[in-house]
N, C-alpha and C positions, 0 to 999 in steps of 0.2 A: 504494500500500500504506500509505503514510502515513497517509489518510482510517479508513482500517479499524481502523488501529490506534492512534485517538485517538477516544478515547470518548465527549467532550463533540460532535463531528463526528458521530458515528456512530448516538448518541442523536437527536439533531434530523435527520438522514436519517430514520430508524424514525421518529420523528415525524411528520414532513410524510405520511411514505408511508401512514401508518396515516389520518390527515387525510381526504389524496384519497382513500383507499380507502372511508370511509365516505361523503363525498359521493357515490361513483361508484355507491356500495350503496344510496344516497338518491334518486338520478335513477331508476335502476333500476327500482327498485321503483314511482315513480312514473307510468313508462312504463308498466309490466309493469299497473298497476290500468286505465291506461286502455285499455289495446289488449280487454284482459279486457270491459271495458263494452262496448265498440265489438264485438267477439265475441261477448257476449251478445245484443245489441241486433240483430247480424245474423244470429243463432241463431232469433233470436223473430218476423225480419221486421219488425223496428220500425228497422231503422237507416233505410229511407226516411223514413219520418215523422219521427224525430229529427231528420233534416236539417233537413228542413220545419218543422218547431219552433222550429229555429235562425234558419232564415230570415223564422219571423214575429218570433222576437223581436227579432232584428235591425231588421228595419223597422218596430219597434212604438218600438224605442230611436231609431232615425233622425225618427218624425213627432214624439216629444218633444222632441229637439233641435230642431227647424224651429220647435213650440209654444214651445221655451223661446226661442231668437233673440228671434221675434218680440215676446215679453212683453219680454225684457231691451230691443230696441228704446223700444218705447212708454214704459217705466220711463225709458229715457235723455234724451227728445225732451221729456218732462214735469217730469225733472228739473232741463234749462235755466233754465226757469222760475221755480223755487221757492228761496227764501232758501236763499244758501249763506255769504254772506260778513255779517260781522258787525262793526264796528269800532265802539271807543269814545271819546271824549277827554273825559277832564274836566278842569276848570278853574274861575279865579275868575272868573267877570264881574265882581266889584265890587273895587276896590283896599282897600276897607276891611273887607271880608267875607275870611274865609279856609275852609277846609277842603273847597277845590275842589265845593261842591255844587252846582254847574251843569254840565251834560252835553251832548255832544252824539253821536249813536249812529247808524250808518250800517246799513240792511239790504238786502244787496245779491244778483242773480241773479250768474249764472256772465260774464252781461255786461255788468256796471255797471247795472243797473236796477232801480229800487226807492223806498227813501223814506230821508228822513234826518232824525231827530227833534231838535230841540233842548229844552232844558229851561234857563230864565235863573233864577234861586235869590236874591233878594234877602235882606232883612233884614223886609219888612215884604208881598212879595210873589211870587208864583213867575210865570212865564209859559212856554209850552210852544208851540213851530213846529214846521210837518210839511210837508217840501218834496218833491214829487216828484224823484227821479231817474234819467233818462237817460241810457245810457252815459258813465257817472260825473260828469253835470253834472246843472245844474236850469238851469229858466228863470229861478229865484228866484235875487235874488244871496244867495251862500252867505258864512256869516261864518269866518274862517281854519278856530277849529275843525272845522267843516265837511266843510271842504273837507277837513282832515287825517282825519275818520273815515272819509270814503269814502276815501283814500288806503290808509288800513289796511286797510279791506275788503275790498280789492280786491289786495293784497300779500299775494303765495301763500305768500313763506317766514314760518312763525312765529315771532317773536320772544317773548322769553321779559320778563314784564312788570317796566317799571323804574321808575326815581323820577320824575326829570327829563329831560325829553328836550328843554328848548331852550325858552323862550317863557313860559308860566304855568300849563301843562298838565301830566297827567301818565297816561302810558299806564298801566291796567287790566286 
């Protein structure tokens, strides 16, 4: 008797109940249109065909899954492939030269394979290498930076770009 006769209890009861009772009037009703269709539909002799409707569209949705599979496949198998990794280190090559304008830039597949560019920056000339590589090596010997851009390329977590990272480079 208590509950009844405290009226902030009594209001959120009436509440709730008012709540469910409008979803239960929402489901309802939902029911109620579809049984109506499906009653229609077997009034008119079309609920066979409806089914049959169903069951093409069904298996019309099922062969474009199978068309999509096999696309998303071929997309995946060609995307091994194709430049995914990128890394860059610049630096000075010359002790008397500053504002790191020599590079060296890795472009790599999902398995270490690819090319790695270098670019030497002098004062009176430029020179530019392009080294195959192989599961993160060359045949060519590779000079530190090098080696450090396919390092980067090839390191899945991204790091957020800093100054000094050690040596006379500086990550990009």
């Amino acid at each position: 008797m208590a509950i009844i006769q405290n009226p902030v209890i009594l209001g959120t009861i009436i509440f709730v109940l008012i709540g469910w009772l409008i979803f239960l009037s929402t489901q309802l009703l939902m029911i109620r249109r579809r049984y109506r269709a499906i009653n229609e539909a077997a009034k008119k002799g079309d609920l066979a065909s409806l089914i049959n409707q169903c069951v093409k569209d069904i298996d019309e949705v099922e062969t474009q899954l199978k068309e999509a599979k096999l696309h998303q496949e071929q997309i995946w198998s060609q995307l091994q492939g194709a430049i995914q990794r990128v890394g860059i280190v610049r630096f000075d090559a010359f002790g008397d030269m500053g504002g790191k304008l020599s590079f060296a830039a890795a472009f790599l597949n999902e398995n270490g394979n690819g090319i790695v560019v270098s670019t030497i920056n002098g004062r009176q000339e430029s020179r530019c290498y392009a080294k195959p590589v192989e599961e993160e090596s060359s045949p060519y010997a590779l000079s530190q930076e090098e080696k450090e851009a396919i390092a980067r390329a090839m390191t899945k977590s991204k790091s957020k770009p800093g100054r000094r990272l050690g040596g006379d480079y500086e990550e990009i």
